[in-house]
PyMOL CGO cylinders between C-alpha atoms (Angstrom):
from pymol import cmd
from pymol.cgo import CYLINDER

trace = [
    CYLINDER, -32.69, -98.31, 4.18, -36.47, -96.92, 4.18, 0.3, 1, 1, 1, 1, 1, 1,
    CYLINDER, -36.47, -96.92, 4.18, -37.19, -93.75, 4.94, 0.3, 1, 1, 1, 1, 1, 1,
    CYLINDER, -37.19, -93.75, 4.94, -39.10, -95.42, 8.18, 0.3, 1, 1, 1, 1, 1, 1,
    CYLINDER, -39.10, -95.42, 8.18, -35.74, -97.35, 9.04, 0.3, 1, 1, 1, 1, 1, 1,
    CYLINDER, -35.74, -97.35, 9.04, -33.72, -93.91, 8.69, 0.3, 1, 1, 1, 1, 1, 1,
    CYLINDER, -33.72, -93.91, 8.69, -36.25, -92.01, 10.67, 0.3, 1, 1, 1, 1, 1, 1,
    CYLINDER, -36.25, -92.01, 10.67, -36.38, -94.56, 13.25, 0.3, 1, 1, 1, 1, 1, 1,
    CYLINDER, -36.38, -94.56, 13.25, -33.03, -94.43, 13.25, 0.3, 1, 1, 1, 1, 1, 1,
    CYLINDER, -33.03, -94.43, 13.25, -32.63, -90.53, 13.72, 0.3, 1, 1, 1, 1, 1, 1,
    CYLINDER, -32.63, -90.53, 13.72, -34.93, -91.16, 16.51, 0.3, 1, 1, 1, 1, 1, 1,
    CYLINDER, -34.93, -91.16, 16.51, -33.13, -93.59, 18.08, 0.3, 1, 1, 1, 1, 1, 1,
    CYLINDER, -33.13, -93.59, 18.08, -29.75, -91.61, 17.98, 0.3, 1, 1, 1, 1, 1, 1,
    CYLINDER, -29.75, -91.61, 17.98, -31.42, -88.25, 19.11, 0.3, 1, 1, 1, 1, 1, 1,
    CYLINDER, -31.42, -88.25, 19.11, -32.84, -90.11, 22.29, 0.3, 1, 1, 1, 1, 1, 1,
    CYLINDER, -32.84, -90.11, 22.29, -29.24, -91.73, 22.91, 0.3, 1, 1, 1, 1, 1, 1,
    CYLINDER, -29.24, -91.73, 22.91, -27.20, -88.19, 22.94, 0.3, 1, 1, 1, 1, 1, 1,
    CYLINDER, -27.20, -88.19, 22.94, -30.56, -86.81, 25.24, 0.3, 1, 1, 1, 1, 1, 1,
    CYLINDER, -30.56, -86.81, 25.24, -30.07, -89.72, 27.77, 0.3, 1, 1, 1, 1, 1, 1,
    CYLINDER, -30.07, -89.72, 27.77, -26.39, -89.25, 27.50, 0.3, 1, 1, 1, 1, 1, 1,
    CYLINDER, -26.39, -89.25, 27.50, -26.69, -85.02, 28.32, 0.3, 1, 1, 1, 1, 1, 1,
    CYLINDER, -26.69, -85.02, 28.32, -29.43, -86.45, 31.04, 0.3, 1, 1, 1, 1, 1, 1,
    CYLINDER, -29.43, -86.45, 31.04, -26.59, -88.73, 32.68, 0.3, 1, 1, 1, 1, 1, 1,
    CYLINDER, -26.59, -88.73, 32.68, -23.65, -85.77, 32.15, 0.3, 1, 1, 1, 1, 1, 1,
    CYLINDER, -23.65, -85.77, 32.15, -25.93, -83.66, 33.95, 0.3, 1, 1, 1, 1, 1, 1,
    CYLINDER, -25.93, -83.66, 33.95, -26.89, -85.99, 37.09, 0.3, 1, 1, 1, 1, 1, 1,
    CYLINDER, -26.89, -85.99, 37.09, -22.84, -86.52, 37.55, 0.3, 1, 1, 1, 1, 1, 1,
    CYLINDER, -22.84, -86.52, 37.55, -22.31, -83.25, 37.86, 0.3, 1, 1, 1, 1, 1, 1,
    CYLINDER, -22.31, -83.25, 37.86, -25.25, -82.52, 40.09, 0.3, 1, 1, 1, 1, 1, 1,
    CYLINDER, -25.25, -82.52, 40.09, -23.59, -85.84, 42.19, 0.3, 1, 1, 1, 1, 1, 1,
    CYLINDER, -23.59, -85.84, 42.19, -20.10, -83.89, 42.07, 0.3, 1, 1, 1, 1, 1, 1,
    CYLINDER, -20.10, -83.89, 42.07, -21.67, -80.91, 43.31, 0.3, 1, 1, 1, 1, 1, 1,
    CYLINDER, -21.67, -80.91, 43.31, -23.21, -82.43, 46.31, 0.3, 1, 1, 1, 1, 1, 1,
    CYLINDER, -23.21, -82.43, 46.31, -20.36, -84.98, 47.39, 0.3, 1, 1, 1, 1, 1, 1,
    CYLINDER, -20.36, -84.98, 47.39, -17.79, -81.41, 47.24, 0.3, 1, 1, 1, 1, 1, 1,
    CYLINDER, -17.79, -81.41, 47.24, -20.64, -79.91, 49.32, 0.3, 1, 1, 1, 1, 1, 1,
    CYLINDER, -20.64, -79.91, 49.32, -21.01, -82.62, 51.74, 0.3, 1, 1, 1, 1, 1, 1,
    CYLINDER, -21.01, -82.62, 51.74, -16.94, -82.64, 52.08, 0.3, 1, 1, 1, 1, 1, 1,
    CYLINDER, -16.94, -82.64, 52.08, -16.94, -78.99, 52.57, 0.3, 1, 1, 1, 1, 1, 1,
    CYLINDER, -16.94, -78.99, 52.57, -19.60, -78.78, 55.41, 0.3, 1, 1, 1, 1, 1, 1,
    CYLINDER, -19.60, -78.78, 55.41, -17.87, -81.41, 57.06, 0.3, 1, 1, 1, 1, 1, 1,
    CYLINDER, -17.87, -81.41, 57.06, -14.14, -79.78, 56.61, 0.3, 1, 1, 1, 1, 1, 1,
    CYLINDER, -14.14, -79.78, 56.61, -16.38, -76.79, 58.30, 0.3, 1, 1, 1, 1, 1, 1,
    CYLINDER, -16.38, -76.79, 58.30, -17.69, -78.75, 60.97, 0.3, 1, 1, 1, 1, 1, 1,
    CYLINDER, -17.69, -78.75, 60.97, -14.11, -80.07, 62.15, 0.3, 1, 1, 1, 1, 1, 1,
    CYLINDER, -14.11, -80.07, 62.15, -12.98, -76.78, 61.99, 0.3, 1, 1, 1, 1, 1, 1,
    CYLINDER, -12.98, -76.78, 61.99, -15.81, -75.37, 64.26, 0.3, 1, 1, 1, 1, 1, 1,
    CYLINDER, -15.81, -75.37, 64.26, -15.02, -78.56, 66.70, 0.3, 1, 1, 1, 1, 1, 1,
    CYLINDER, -15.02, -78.56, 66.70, -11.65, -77.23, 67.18, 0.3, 1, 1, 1, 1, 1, 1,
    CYLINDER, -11.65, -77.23, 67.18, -12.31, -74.04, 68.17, 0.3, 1, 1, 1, 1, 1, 1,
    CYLINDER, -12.31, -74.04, 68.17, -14.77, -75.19, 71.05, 0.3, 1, 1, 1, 1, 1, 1,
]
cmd.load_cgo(trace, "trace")
């Protein structure tokens, strides 16, 4: 390999893990809201009962 291959390569893996941190971090964002959205409506059912 060239130095220019193994650079390019670095590059390559660097922007790999980065998209892969980038992907960790939007499921967890997605987690967040879906236990939000399944909280607020536990809440809402709750509210409806009590009238």
């Amino acid at each position: 390999m060239r130095q220019g291959q193994i650079y390019q390569a670095i590059k390559e893996e660097n922007e790999t893990k980065k998209l892969q941190a980038e992907l960790k971090m939007e499921k967890a964002k997605r987690k967040k809201a879906e236990m939000e959205t399944s909280f607020l409506k536990k809440l809402d059912e709750i509210e409806r009962r009590r009238g």
